[in-house]
C-alpha positions in Angstrom: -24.9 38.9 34.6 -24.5 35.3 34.9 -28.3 34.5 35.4 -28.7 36.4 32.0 -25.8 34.5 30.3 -27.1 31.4 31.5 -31.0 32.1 30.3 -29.5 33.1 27.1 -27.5 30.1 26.2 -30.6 27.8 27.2 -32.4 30.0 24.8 -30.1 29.5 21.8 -30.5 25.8 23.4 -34.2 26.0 22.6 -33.7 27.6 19.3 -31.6 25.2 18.1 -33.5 22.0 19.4 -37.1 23.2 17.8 -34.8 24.3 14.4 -34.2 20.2 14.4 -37.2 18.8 15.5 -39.0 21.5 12.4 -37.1 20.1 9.6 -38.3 17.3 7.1 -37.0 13.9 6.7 -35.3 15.1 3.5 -33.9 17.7 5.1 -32.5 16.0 8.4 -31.0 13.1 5.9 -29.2 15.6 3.3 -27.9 17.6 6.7 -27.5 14.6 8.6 -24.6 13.4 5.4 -24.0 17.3 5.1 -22.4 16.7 8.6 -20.3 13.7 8.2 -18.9 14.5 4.8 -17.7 17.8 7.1 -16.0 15.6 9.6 -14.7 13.2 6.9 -12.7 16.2 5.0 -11.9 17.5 8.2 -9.8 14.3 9.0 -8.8 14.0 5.4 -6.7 17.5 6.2 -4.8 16.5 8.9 -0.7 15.3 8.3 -1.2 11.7 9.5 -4.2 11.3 6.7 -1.8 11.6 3.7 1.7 9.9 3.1 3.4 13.4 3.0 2.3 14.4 6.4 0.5 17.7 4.2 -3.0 16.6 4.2 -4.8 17.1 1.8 -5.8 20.6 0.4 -9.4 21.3 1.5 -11.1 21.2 -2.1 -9.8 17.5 -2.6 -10.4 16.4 0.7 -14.1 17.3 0.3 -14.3 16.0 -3.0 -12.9 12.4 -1.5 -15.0 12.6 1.8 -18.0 13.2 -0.7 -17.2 10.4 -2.9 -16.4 8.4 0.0 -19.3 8.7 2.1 -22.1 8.8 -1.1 -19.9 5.2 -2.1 -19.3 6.6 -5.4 -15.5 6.2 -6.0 -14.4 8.9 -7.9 -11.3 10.2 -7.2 -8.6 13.0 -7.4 -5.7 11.2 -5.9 -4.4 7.4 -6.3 -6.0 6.1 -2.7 -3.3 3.4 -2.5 -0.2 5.6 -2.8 -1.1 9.1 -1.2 -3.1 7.7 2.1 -1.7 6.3 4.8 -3.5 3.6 6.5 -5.3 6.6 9.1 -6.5 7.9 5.7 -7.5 4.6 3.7 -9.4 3.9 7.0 -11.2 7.6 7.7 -12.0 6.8 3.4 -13.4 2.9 4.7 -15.4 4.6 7.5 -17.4 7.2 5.2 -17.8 4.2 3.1 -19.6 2.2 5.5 -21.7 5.1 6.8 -22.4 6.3 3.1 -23.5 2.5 2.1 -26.0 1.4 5.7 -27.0 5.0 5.2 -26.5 7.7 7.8 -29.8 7.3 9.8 -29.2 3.3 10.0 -25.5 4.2 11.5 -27.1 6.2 14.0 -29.8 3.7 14.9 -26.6 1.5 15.1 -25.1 3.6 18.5 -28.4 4.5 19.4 -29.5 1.0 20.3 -26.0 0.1 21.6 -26.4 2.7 23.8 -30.0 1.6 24.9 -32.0 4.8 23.4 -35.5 4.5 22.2 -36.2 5.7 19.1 -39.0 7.9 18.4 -41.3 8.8 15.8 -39.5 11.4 14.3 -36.6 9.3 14.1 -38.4 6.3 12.6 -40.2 8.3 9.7 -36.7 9.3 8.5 -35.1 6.3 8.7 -38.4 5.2 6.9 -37.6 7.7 4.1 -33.6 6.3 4.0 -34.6 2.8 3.7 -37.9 3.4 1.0 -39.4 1.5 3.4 -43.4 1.2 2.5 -44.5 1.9 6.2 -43.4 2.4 9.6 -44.3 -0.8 11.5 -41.3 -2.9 11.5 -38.7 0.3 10.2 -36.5 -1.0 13.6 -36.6 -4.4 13.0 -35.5 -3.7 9.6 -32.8 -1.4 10.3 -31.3 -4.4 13.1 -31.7 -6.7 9.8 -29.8 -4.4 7.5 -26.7 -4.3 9.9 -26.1 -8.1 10.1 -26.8 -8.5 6.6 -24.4 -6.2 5.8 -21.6 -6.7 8.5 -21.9 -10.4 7.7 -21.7 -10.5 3.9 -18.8 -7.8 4.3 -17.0 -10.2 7.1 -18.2 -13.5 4.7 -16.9 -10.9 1.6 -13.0 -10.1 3.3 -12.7 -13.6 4.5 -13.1 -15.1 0.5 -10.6 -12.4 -0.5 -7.9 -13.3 2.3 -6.4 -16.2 -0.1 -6.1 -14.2 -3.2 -4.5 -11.6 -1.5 -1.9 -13.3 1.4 -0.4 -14.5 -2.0 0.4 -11.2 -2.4 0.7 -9.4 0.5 2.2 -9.5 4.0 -0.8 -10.6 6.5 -1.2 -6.9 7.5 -1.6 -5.9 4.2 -3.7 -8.6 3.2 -6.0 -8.1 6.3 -6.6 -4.6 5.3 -7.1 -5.0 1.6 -9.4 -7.9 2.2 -11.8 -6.1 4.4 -11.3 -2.7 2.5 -12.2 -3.8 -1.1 -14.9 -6.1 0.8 -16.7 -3.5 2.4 -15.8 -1.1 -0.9 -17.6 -3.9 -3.0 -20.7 -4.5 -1.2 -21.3 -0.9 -0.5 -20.9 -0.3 -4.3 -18.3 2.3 -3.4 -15.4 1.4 -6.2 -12.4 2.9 -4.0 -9.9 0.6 -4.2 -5.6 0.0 -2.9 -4.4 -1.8 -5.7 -4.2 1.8 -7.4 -5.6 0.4 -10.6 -9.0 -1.1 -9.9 -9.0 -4.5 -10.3 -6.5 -4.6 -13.9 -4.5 -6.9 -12.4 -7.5 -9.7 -12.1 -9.0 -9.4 -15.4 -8.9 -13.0 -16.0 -9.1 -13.8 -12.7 -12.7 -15.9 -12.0 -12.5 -16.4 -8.3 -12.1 -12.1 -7.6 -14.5 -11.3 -10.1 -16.9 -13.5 -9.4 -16.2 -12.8 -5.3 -16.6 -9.0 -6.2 -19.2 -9.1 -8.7 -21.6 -11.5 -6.1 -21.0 -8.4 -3.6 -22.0 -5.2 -5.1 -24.7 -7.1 -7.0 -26.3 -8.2 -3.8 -25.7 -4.9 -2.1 -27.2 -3.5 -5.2 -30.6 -5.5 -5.2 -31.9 -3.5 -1.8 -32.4 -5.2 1.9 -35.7 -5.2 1.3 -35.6 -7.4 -1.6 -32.8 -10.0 0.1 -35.4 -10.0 3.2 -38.3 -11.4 0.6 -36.3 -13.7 -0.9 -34.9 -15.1 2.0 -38.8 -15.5 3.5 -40.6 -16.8 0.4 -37.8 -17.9 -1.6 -40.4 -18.6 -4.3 -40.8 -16.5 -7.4 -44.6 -16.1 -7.2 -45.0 -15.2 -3.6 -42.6 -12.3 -4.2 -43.6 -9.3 -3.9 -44.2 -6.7 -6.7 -41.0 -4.4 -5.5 -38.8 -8.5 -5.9 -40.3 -9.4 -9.0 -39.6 -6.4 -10.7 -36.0 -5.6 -9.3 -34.8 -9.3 -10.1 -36.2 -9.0 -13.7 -34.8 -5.7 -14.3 -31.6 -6.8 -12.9 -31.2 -10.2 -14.9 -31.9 -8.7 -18.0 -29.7 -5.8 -17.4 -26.8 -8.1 -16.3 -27.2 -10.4 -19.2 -27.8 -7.6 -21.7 -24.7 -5.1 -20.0 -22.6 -8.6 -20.6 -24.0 -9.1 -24.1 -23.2 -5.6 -25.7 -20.2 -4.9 -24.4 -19.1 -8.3 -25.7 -19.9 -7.5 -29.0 -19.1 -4.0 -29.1 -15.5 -4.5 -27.7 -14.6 -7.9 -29.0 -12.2 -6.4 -31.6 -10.9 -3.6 -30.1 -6.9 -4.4 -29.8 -7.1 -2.0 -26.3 -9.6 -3.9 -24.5 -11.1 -7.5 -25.3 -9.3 -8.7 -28.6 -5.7 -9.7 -26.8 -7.7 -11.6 -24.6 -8.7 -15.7 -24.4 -12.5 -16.8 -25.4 -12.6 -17.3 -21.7 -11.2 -13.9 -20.7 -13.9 -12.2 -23.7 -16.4 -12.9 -21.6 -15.3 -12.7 -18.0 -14.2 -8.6 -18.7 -17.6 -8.3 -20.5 -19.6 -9.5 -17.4 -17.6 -7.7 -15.0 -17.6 -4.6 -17.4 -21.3 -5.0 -18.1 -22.5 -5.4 -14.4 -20.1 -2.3 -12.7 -21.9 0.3 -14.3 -24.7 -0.8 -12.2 -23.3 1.5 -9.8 -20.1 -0.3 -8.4 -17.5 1.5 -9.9 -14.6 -1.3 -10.3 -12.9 -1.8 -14.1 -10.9 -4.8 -14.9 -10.6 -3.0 -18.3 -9.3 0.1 -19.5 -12.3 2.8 -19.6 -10.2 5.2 -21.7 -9.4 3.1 -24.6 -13.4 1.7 -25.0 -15.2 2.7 -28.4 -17.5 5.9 -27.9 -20.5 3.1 -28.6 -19.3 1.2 -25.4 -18.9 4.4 -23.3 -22.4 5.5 -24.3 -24.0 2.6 -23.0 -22.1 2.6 -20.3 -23.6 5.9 -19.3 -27.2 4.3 -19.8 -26.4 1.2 -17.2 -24.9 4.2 -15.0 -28.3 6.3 -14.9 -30.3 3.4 -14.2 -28.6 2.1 -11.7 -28.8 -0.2 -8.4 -32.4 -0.6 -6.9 -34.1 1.1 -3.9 -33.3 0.8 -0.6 -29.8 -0.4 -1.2 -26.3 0.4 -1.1 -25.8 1.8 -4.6 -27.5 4.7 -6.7 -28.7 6.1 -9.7 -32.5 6.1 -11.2 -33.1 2.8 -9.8 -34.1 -0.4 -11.8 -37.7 -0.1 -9.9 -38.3 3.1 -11.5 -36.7 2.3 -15.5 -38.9 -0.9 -15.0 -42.2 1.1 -14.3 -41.5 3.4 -16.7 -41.1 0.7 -19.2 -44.5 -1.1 -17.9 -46.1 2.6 -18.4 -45.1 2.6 -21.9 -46.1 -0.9 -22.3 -49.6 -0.7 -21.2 -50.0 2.4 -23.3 -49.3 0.9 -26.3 -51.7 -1.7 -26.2 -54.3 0.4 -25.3 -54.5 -0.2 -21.2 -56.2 2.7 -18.7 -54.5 0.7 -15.7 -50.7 -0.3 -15.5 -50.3 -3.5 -15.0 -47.7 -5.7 -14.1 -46.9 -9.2 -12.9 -50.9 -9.7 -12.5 -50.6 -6.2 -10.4 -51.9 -2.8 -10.5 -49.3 0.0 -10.1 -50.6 2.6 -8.3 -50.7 6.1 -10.2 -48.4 7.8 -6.9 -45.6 5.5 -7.8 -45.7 6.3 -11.6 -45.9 10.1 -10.5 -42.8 9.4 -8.4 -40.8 7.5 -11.3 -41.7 9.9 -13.6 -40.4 13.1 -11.2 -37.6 11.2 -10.1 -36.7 10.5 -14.0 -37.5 14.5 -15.4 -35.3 15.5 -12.3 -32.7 13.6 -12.9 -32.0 14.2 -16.7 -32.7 17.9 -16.0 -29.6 17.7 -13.4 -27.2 15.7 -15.9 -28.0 17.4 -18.7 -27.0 21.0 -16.6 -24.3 19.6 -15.4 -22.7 18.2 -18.2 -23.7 21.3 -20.0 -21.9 23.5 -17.1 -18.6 21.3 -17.0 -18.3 21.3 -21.9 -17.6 24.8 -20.5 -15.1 24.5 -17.8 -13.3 21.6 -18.9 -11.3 20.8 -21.8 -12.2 17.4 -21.7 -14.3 16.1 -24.7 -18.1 15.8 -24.5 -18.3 12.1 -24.2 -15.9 12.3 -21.1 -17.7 14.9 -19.6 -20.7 13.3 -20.5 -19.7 10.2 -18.8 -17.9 12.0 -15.7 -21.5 13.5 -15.2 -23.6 10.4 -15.0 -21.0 8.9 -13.3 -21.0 11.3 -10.2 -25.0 11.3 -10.2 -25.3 7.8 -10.7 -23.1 7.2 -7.3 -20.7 5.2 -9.7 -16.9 5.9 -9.9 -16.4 4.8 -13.3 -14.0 7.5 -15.1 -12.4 7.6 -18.5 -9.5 9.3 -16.5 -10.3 13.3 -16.5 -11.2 13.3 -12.8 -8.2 14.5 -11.3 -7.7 16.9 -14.1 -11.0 18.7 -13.4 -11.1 22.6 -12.3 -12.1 23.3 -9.0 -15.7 24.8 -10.8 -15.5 21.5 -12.0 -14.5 19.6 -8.8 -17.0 21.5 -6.9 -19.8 20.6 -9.6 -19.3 17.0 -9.7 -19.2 17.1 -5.5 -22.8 18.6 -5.5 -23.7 16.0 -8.1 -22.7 13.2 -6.0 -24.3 15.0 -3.1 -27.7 15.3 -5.1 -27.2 11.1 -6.2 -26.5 9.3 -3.0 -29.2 11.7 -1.0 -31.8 11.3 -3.9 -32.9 14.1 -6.3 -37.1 13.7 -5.5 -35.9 14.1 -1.4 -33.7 16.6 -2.0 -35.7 18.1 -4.2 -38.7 18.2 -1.6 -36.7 18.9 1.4 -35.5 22.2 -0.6 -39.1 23.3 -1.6 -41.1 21.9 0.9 -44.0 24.2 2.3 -46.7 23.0 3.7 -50.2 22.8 2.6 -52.9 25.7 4.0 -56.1 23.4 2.2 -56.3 21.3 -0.9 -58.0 22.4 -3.7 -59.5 20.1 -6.6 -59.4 21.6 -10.2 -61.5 21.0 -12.8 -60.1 18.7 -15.6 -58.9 19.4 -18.9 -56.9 17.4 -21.3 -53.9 18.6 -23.5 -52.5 17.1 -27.0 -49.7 14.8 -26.7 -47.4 13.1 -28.9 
């Protein structure tokens, strides 16, 4: 009886093993987060995670592991007063692993530990990254730790002034390196239970935390370039286009939300010439998935809010530590449409061609997306009593990996909760790899159709 026992359990061994090695890289990245958001509410549950030795029920600690590990920042309970410090630093961990990415994390022990990594492993860690090939995916990975541990330790030692002021050096140790790491990871969880209100006119912190989850929101692949060329025109076509996107979504997000707010007694008008303009920036450059207010989000004009939730879709850029559509893919789009219009059967760009699998992808990733929001926020006008444009925003906000909120999130239904988990899910693991890891089959023989044009427009 014991020799069967035994061959059995090496069979379910083997069963188990092959089931692994068999699935996708979509699929072993959306199970591989799958996994730790399960061990993150599972901590999140136990007495010594919350301030009134309860835990937390299991629907809100998955909603806050989620939020936590895809660095979104939306949230159900004030982090600063219900956690204890085991709880605000289970919420830091998921952070971390949510912004290097789950299969960089790994690659993390696995080298500590002296393990090779194999093909497999390198062709997901390819798809995490949006790497364009696999030679150098390792060297990369090693990059995208440093880069990240160092700008986080360079991060909490710049916020370590501000905030001894304040705070006993405990508590100043811990908020430094939580709302550095929170910042560069574009997560938006914060402990000041407020966001950043109390530094609206603040330069030093804004600028501190703005220079973080703007870098983190460029991509590692794109810091690596500049750091090599450091020259505009020996950039690559991926640089150029996420710089130019991101300047003129910075300078425009500033721009409109200056104007739009300037009067509005609840937001900017109260405020000095100097102050104007230092909310507008920070308020026009958070959207780009950070999550972080120095304003109230509630009391903005429905105009404001609405363009809000356009900076929101778009988004950070590929291969970093923020979501959403991804400047790369609104900028290709745009070049599409560009070359169209003057009459162009190539799309070019920056003296490049743009090759016709990328504007396939953009344009997937882009019918995906808005078919997701626009369900979504359809779903939740019914289960919520919140108005459209909250809802609305709530929606974008989730996909986009952001954290903003006009303030309905903890009132949400558990439909509600549950829908805006799965949305934050389907943003920090992609929509295009989650859609192909869910209908993935593969191909018997590829067969060429003939060609036939339809009207459009």
């Amino acid at each position: 009886m014991e020799i069967l026992n035994y061959d059995t359990q090496a069979s379910e061994v083997r069963i188990i093993n092959i089931g692994i090695k068999s699935l996708s890289p979509g699929q072993f990245l959306a199970l591989g987060y799958i996994i730790v958001i399960s061990i993150g509410t599972l901590l999140l549950t136990l007495p010594i995670a919350t301030v009134n030795h309860q835990g937390l029920n299991v629907l809100d600690a998955l909603f806050t592991a989620t939020s936590a590990t895809a660095v979104t920042g939306l949230i159900v309970v004030n982090t600063s007063t219900y956690f204890t410090v085991f709880g605000q630093l289970v919420i830091l961990l998921l952070i971390q692993i949510g912004g290097l990415g789950f299969m960089t994390t790994s690659t993390l022990f696995a080298l500590l530990l002296g393990k090779k990594i194999n093909l497999k492993e390198r062709i997901i860690i390819q798809e995490e990254l949006n790497h364009f090939n696999l030679s150098g995916v390792i060297k990369l990975v090693r990059y995208v730790i440093l880069l990240t541990l160092g700008l986080e330790a360079i991060g909490a030692i710049l916020l370590f002034p501000k905030m001894i002021v304040r705070y006993p050096l405990s508590k100043a140790l811990l908020y430094s390196v939580f709302h550095s790491i929170s910042a560069f990871c574009n997560a938006g969880f914060d402990l000041f239970g407020n966001s950043l209100a109390n530094f609206t006119g603040d330069i030093y912190i804004n600028i501190v935390i703005t220079s973080l989850f703007i870098v983190g929101g460029i991509g590692f692949a794109v810091i690596a370039d500049l750091y090599r060329h450091r020259k505009f025109s020996r950039f690559s076509l991926n640089t150029k286009l996420v710089l130019v996107t991101t300047i003129t979504l910075i300078i425009l997000g500033t721009v409109v939300i200056f104007i739009l707010e300037y009067s509005n007694p609840n937001t900017l008008q109260g405020l000095s010439v100097k102050g104007k303009v230092l909310a507008a920036y920070f308020q026009g450059v958070t959207p780009r998935t950070a999550g972080f207010n120095t304003i109230s989000l509630g009391q903005m004009r429905s105009a404001s809010l609405f363009f809000i939730i356009v900076l929101m879709f778009i988004g950070a850029s590929p291969g970093s530590t923020g979501g959403g559509l991804k400047t790369t893919t609104m900028g290709s789009l745009i070049a599409v449409v560009y070359n169209l219009v003057r009459g162009n059967d190539e799309i070019e760009l920056f003296k490049r061609r743009l090759a016709r699998s990328v504007i396939y992808k953009a344009l997937a990733v882009t019918i995906i997306s808005l078919a997701w929001v626009i369900l979504i926020t359809m779903v939740l006008t019914i289960t919520e009593k919140a108005k459209f444009l909250e809802v609305f925003f709530e929606t974008v906000s989730a996909y986009g990996t952001v954290g903003l909120s006009t303030g309905i999130t903890g009132n949400l239904s558990g439909i509600g909760r549950v829908l805006i988990i799965v949305t934050m899910f389907l943003g920090r693991v992609g929509p295009l790899t989650l859609a192909t890891a869910i209908g993935e089959q593969k191909q018997q023989g590829k067969v060429r159709y003939p060609e036939e044009k339809v009207l459009i427009g």
